[in-house]
Structures are given as structure tokens and as C-alpha cells.
BANUKOL-968611 format. One record per residue (C-alpha): residue in one letter; y, z, x. Coordinates in nm, 4 decimals. Each point is the difference from the previous one (the first is absolute). Layout:
BEGIN
type;Y;Z;X
a;Y;Z;X
...
This chain:
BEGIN
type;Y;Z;X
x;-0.6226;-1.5334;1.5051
x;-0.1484;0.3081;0.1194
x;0.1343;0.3505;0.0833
x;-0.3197;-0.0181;0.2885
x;-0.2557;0.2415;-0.2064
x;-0.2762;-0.1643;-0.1667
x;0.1330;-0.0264;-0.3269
x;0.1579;-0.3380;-0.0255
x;0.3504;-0.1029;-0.2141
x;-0.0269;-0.2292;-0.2987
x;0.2025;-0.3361;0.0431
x;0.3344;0.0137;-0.0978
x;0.3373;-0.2172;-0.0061
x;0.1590;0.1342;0.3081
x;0.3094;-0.2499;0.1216
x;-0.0781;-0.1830;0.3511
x;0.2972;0.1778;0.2046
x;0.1505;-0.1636;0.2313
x;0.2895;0.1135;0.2455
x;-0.1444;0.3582;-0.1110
x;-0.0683;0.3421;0.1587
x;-0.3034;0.2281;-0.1633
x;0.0343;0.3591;0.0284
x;-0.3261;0.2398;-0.0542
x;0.0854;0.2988;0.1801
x;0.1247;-0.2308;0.3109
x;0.2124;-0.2659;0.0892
x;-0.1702;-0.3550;0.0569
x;0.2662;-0.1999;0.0497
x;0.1451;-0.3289;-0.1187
x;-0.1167;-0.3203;-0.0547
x;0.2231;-0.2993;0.1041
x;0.0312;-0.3282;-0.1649
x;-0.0335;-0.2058;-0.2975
x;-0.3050;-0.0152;-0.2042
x;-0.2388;-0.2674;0.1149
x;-0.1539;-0.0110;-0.3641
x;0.0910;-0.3339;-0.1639
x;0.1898;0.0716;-0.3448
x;0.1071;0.3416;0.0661
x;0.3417;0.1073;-0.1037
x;0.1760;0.2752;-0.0285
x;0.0490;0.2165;-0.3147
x;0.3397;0.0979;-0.0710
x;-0.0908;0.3706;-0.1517
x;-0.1617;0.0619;0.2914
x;0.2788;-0.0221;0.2253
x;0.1763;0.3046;0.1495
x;-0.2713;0.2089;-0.1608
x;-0.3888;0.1517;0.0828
x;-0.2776;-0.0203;-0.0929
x;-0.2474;0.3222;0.0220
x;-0.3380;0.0429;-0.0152
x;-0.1697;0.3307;-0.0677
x;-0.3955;0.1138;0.0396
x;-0.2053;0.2202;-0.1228
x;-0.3541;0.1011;-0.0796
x;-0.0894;0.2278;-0.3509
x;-0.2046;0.2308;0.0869
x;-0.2673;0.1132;-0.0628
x;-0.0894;-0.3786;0.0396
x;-0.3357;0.0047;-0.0873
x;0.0662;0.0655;-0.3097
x;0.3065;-0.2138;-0.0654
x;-0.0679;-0.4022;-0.0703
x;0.3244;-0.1059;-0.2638
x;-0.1436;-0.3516;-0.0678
x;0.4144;-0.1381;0.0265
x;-0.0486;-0.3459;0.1030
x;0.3740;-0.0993;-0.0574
x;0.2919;0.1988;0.1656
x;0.2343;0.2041;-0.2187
x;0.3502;-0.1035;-0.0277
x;0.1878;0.2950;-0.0211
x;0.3228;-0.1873;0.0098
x;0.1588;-0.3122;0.1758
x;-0.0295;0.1464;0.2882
x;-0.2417;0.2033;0.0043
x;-0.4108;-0.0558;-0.0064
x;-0.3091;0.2375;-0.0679
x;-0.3160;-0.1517;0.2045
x;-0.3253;0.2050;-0.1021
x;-0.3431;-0.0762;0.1468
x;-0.2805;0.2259;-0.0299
x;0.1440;0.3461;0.1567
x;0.2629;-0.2059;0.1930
x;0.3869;-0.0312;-0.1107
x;0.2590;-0.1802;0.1575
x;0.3900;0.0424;-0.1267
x;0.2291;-0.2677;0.1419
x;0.3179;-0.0636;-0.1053
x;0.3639;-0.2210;0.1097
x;0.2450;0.2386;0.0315
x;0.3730;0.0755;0.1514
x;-0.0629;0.1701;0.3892
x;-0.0964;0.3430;-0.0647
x;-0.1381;0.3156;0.2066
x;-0.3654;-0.0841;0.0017
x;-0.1463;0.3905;-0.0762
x;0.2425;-0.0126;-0.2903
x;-0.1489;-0.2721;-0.1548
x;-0.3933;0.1191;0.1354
x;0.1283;0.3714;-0.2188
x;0.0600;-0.2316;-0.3069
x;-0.2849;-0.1906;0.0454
x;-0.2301;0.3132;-0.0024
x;0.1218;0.1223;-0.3010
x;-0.1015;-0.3844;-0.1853
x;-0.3342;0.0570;0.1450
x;-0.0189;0.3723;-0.0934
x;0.1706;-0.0284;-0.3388
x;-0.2215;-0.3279;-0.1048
x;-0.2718;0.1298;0.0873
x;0.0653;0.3340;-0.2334
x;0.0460;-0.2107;-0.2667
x;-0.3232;-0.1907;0.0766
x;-0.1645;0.3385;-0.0156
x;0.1448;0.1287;-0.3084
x;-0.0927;-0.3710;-0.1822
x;-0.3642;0.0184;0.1149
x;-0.0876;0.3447;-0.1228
x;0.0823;-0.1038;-0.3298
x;-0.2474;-0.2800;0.0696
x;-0.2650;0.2772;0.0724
x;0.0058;-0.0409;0.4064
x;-0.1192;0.3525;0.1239
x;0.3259;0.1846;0.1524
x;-0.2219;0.0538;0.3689
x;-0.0042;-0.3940;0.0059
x;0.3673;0.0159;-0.0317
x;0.1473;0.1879;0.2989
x;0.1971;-0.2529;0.1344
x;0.2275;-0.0535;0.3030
x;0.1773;-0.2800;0.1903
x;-0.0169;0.0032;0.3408
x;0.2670;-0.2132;0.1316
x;-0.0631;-0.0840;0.3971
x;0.1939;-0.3311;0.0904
x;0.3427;-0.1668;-0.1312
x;0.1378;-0.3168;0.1713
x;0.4122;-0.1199;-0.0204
x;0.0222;-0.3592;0.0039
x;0.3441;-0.1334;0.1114
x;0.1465;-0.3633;-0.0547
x;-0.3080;-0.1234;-0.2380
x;-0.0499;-0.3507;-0.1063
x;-0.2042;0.0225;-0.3648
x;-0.2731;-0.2534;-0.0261
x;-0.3342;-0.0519;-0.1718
x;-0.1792;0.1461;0.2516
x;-0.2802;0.2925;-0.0258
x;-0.0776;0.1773;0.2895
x;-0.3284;0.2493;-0.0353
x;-0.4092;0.0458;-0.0467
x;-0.1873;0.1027;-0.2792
x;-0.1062;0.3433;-0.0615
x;-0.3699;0.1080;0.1242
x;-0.0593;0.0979;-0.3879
x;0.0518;-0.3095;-0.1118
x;-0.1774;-0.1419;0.2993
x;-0.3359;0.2128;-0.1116
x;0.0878;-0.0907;-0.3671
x;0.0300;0.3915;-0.0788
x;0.3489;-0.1427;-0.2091
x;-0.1399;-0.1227;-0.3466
x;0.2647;0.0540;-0.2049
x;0.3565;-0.1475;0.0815
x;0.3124;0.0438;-0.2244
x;-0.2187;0.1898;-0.2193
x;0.0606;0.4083;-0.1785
x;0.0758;0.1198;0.3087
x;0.2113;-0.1950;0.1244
x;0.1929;-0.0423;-0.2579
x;0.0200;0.3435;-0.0655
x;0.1220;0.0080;0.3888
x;0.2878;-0.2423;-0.0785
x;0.1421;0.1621;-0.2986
x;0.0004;0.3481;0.2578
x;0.1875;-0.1664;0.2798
x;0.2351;-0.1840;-0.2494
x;0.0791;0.3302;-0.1945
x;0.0228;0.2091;0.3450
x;0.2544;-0.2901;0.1301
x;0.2041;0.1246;-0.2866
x;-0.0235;0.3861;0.0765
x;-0.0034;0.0043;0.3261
x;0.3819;-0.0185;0.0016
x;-0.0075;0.2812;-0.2510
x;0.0009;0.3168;0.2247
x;-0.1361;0.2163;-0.2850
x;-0.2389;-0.2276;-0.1223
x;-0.1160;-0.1036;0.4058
x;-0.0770;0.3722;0.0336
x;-0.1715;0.0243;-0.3020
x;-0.2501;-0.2596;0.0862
x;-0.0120;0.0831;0.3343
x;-0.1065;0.3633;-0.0723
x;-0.2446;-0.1086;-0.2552
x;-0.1876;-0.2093;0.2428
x;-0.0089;0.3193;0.2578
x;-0.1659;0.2085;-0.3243
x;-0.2721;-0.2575;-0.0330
x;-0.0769;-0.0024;0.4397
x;0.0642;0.3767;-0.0137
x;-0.3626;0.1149;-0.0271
x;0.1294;0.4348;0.0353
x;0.2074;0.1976;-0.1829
x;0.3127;-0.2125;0.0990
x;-0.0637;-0.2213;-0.2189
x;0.1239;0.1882;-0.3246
x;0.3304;0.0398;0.1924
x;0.0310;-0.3328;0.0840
x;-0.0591;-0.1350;-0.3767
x;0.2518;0.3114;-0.1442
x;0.2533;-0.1976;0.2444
x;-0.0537;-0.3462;-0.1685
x;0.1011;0.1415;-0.3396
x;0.2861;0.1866;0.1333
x;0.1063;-0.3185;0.1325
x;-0.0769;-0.1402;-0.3094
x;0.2262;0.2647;-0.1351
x;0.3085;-0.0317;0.2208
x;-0.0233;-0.3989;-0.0708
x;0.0843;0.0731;-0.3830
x;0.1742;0.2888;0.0367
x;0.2692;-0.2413;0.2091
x;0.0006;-0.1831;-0.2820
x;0.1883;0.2672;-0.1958
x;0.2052;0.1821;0.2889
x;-0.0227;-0.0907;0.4091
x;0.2054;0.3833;-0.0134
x;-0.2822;0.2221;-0.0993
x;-0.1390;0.2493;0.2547
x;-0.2479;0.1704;-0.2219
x;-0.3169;-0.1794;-0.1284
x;0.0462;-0.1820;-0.2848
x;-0.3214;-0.1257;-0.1759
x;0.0915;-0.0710;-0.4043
x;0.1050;-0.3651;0.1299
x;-0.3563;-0.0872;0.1503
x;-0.1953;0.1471;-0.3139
x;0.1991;-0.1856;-0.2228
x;-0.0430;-0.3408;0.1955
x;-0.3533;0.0557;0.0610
x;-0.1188;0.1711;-0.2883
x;-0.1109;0.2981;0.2611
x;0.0568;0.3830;-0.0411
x;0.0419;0.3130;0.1921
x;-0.3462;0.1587;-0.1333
x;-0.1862;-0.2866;0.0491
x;0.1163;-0.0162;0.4098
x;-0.1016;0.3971;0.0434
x;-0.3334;-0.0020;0.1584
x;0.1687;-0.2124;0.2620
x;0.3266;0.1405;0.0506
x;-0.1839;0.3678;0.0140
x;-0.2590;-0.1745;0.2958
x;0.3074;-0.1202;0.1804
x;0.2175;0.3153;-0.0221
x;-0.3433;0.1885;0.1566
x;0.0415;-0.2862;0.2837
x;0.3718;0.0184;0.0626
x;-0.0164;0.3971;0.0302
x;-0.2992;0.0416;0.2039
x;-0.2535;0.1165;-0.2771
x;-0.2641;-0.1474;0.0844
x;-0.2020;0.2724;-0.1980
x;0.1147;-0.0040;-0.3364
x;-0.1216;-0.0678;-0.3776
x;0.2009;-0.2813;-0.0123
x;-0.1330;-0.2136;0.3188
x;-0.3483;0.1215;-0.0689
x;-0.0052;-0.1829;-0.3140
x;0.1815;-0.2957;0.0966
x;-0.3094;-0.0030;0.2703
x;-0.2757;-0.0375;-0.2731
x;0.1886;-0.1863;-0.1807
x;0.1451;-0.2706;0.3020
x;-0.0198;-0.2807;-0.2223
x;0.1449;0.1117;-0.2722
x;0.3036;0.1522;0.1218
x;0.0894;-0.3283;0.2249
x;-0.0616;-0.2273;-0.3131
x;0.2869;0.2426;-0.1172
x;0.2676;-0.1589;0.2339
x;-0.1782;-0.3742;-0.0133
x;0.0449;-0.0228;-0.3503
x;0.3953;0.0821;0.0546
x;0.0426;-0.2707;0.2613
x;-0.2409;-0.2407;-0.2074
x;0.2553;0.0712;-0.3177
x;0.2752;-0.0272;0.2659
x;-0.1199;-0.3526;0.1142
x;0.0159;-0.1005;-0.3522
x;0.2883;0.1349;-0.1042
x;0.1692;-0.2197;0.3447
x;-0.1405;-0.3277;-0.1514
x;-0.3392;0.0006;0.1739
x;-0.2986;-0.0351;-0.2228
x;-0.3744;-0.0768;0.0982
């Protein structure tokens, strides 16, 4: 299937519908009728449910080829599809307000691919190579579907030109244990945000970017700090140190850069050496969320 761009969708196990109407933005109508398909039946899960299919391109694609020749079960019901820079999220769910769903969907892409990032710089992958984004731009509801063992699709134009050598290899499996780990967080406010504003540290290429990875580990913070009391109003960091093995000195070059951010000081000591230093500071909150990741059952 194809969105109508050049860049073509990997096959995948969509059910034949029948007696359906597909929604992308408009309505198409229904279908009327039984299947004319010898052998199909119905699927009882299916029934008085959804199925959803969700888009999107990482960008910057050139860049991006996973190598995921299989699709990721995330659970029962719902499936990670990965080809080159191309995912699809579809899923069988209860009737539900479709920009809902496209807001949670988002944060799987954005979340997973955070994780991705954080996993591949410890692999050695240069951090400009990893300023990633989904760009989701289609979704489809699928009423009254009839599962089958059917594929509907084409084959990517990488694969086509053969620029795909390696399938199911490093990277992707590195990719898999990111989406499985962010289908675990993502229902985690604090630990959504945290991985959320890590990935906008690593596109960030200004002084933003400080702020946004200060944010992560305060995130990281509030996530432990609930832990010991959901009452609290004033920061409380002792819990995250002790989980993570972390401390309050060791966090000061970037919680001084961030402060200078948050106030408006965009001249002082503090944000002029967290500039020369860019690297260094950021690895400050990566290493939190890394030890967070870990600590969360996630190891790579």
C-alpha cells in the first residue's frame, strides 16, 4: 500500500475488510456484501472492535534504514511494522476518538525512537546521525474486518536497489528492544516525558537543548520521587540518586546551563561553558536516563 509519495510500504498482514468503511481524513463509505473470497470467515475478536492503522516517515530519512524485516508485537493487539525510514502502528481496538489514539501513537514513535538514540550512542553512532523524528501523515479506521492471510503492499525502493544488506541484524534489534521498552513507558507519564525530552535534546542543535535534557532528569526525578510521596511540592532528589547511583554535584554543569536558559541568561559563565563543552554536559543527562532504562528492566 502506498500513502501516494514515492516511498513505497513494506507488505504486511492487513485483514481483507469486508462490509467496512476506511477513514483517512474523509469518509469513503461502506462496502456492502459478503466476502467473495472462498474460505474466509470471520474472527470473533474482531467483532464490535477496529482496527487502526498509523503512518509515518523518520526523518531525516536518508539517514534512517532499521534493517526490521519482521513486525514487532507489542502486544496481542498491537503490531510495530518498520521498513527502512517507514513505520506503520496498527492495532484492534474498542471505538475510540481517532486524534486520541494518533496523540498516543506519537508518543510510541517519539519515545522509541529516544530510546533507539540513547542505545546507539553507546554503540558509537555520532549524536548528528541521531536527530530523529517521526513524521506521522496518514492513519486509516477499519470497521467490521474479516482477518485472513492476506498481505496487502509493495516492497520498499531500498530494498528494490538492494541499498538493505542487513535485515534483523544490530540495528534492528537494537530498534526492537527501544519500541518494546517505550511500549512499557509510554503509559508512564514521568517516564514518557523523560524520553520524550531527551529525544528533543539530541534534534535541538541551539542552546535549547541543555533545557530540554535538564527536563528529562527532572522527570526522571519526579518519577522516583512519586515513589516515596505523590504529596511533595518541593523537589525532592535523594530518591533518584539513590536508585541511580547519581548525585547533585555530578548534575551541576547542567542544571547551572539550564537555570541560564529558564531565566533568560543567555550570557553567563555557566551557558558559556556548557557551549564548549555541548557534549559533555548532554552526556550528563543521557547517562541518567541510560541508568534509568536499566534500572526499569531495559538492558542493551
Amino acid at each position: 500500500m502506498s500513502d501516494g509519495s514515492h516511498t513505497a510500504r513494506k507488505p504486511w498482514p492487513w485483514p481483507v475488510p469486508t462490509g467496512f468503511v476506511v477513514r483517512g481524513g474523509q469518509e469513503f463509505g461502506a462496502l456492502r456484501g459478503a466476502t467473495n473470497v472462498l474460505g474466509a470467515m470471520p474472527i470473533s475478536k474482531y467483532q464490535g472492535r477496529r482496527t487502526y492503522f498509523f503512518l509515518a516517515d523518520v526523518e531525516p530519512r536518508e539517514l534512517m534504514t532499521f534493517g526490521v524485516e519482521s513486525g514487532i508485537q507489542l502486544d496481542d493487539d498491537s503490531t510495530l511494522e518498520v521498513l527502512g525510514h517507514a513505520l506503520a502502528y496498527w492495532a484492534i481496538a474498542e471505538e475510540q476518538d481517532v486524534l486520541i489514539l494518533r496523540a498516543f501513537v506519537q508518543d510510541v514513535f517519539d519515545v522509541t525512537l529516544a530510546i533507539y538514540a540513547l542505545i546507539r550512542l553507546d554503540r558509537g553512532d555520532r549524536r548528528d546521525a541521531l536527530r530523529l523524528r517521526a513524521e506521522l501523515h496518514s492513519w486509516l479506521e477499519v470497521r467490521g474486518v474479516e482477518a485472513r492471510a492476506n498481505v496487502v503492499g509493495t516492497i520498499h525502493e531500498r530494498y528494490e536497489a538492494g541499498a538493505v544488506r542487513e535485515l534483523d541484524g544490530p540495528r534492528a534489534r537494537d530498534f526492537t528492544t527501544a519500541a518494546n521498552a517505550a511500549w512499557r513507558f509510554v503509559r508512564e507519564p514521568m517516564l514518557r516525558l523523560a524520553f520524550k525530552d531527551l529525544g528533543f535534546s539530541l534534534r535541538d542543535r541551539g542552546d535549547d537543548a541543555f533545557l530540554y535534557a535538564y527536563r528529562a532528569v527532572e522527570n526522571a526525578r519526579r518519577f522516583h520521587a512519586d515513589k516515596v510521596s505523590a504529596t511533595e511540592t518541593k523537589p525532592v532528589w535523594p530518591p533518584l540518586h539513590v536508585a541511580l547511583g547519581t548525585s547533585e554535584g555530578q548534575l551541576q554543569p547542567l542544571t547551572d546551563a539550564a537555570t541560564s536558559i529558564r531565566h533568560g541568561d543567555t550570557k553567563s559563565a555557566a551557558l558559556a561553558a556548557a557551549r564548549v563543552n555541548r557534549d559533555a554536559t548532554l552526556v550528563l543527562a543521557e547517562d541518567v536516563l541510560r541508568r534509568l532504562a536499566q534500572h526499569e528492566g531495559v538492558s542493551w
